[in-house]
N, C-alpha and C positions, 0 to 999 in steps of 0.2 A: 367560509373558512379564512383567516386571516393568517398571513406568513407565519407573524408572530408565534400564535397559538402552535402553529404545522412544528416549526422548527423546534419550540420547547417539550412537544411531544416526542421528534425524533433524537434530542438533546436525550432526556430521559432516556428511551428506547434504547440510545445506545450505551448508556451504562447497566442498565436494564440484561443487555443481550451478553455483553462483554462480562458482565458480574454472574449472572448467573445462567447464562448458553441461552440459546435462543429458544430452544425444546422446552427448555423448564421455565420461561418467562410466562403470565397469561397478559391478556387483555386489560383484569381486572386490576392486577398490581400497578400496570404503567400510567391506568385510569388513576388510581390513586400518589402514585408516586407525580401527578400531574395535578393533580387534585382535581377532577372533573370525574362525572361517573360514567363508569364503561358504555353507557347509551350514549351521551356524547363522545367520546370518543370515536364514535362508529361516524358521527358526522363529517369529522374531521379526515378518516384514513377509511382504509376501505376495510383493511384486514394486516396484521400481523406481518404476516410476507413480504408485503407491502413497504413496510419503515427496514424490513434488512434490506432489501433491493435497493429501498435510499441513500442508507448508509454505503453501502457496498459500490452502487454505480458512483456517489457522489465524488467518494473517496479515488478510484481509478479515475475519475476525469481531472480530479486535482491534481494528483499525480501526472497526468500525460500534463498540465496543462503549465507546470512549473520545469517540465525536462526539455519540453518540445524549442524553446529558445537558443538551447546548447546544438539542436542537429542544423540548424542554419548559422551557426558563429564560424567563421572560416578563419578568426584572428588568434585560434590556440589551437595546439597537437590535438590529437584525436585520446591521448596518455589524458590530457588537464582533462577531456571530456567527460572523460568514464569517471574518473575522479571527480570533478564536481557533479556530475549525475550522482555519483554513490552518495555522495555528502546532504544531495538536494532528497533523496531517500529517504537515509538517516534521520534528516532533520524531519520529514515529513511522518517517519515514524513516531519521533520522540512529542511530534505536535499532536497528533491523531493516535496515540496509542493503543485506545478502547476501537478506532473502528478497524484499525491494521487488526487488532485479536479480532473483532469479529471475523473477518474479510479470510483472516487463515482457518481458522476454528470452522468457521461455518460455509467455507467455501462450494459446496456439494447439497447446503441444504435448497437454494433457490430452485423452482423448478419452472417451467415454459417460456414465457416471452422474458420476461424478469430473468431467470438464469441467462439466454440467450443476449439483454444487453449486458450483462454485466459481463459475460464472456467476449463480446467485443470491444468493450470498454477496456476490460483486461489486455486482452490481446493488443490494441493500441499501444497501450504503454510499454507490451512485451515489444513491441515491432522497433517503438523508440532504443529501446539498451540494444537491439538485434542492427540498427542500423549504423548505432555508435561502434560496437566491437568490426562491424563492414568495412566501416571510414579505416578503423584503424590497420584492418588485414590489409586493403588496398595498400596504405599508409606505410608499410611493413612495423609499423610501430607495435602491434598487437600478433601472437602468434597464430597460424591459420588452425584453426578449429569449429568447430561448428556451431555456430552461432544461437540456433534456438536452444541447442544444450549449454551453451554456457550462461544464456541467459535464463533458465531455468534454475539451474545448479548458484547462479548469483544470485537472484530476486528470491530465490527459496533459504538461502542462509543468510541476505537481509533480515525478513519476514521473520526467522525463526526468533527473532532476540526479543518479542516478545513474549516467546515462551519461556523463556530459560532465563531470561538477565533478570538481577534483583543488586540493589543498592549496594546489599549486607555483602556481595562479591567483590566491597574495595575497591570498585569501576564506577566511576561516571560512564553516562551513557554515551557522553562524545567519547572517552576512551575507547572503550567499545565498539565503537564504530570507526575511530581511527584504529584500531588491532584488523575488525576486520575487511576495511578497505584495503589496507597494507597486503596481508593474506592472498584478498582478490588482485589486484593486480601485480603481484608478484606470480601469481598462476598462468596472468593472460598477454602480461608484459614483455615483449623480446629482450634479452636480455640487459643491452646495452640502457635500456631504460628504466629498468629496477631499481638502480640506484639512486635514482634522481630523486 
């Protein structure tokens, strides 16, 4: 199996999965939409399951692996932190858009080992936003609350924009994301920091 070929099949797959769910995708279509026949393709991957698990763990490791910089930077507030995390999100949405849909859409379909890393994979990243809103309760810059709920309630109304945003709403997508960064930490910000 050559990268090449791997990648242009998981390329496919994830338009494949984000286009038309992962349930109603076959074998035979991503065989074709790849141009190879679904016999070959079995050389290549092992099974279905298989190219969302790819998508899915690849996508969480990118994410931890562009945040993880920000929790050893000691030369900005823990306020610039969360804000450029948000922003390093955002942007990672607007770049991975098909596999962010997957990743929320199809979150539940993975099952055994596969569900299991990609659930620690997740969690990683979850633990990254849980240690920035930490810095900043220590900090008093951030108000005290609970950490794994706010980071649920934030990475889940990130997540959500792409279900719901569309062009025809008059927003670019950075707008969008600047509305709802403004939003989030105006929720988690003590006061005197709001304004800034």
């Amino acid at each position: 199996m050559t990268q090449r070929t791997y990648d242009r099949i998981l390329k496919e797959a994830t338009w494949l999965f984000a286009q038309r769910g992962y349930s109603a995708s076959s074998m035979r279509e991503l065989a074709n939409a790849v141009g190879i026949r679904k016999a070959t393709l079995y050389h290549h991957v092992s099974s279905k399951e298989e190219l969302l698990f790819q998508i899915m763990y690849r996508l969480a490791k990118q994410m931890h692996e562009s945040i993880k910089p920000l929790l050893h930077n000691s030369e900005i507030t823990s306020a610039d932190k969360i804000r450029q995390a948000l922003k390093i999100h955002f942007d990672s949405i607007a770049t991975n858009r098909l596999e962010v849909t997957i990743a929320v859409l199809e979150r539940r379909t993975l099952s055994g080992e596969y569900r299991q890393k990609v659930r620690e994979a997740v969690t990683q990243y979850e633990t990254d936003f849980q240690n920035l809103i930490a810095e900043g309760i220590k900090r008093g810059e951030v108000v005290d609350m609970d950490m794994a709920v706010a980071t649920q309630a934030i990475l889940s109304m990130c997540n959500s924009i792409v279900q719901w945003y569309s062009p025809s709403s008059g927003y670019s997508m950075d707008e969008i994301a600047s509305m709802l960064t403004n939003i989030i930490l105006r929720g988690i910000l003590n006061n005197e920091l709001k304004t800034r």
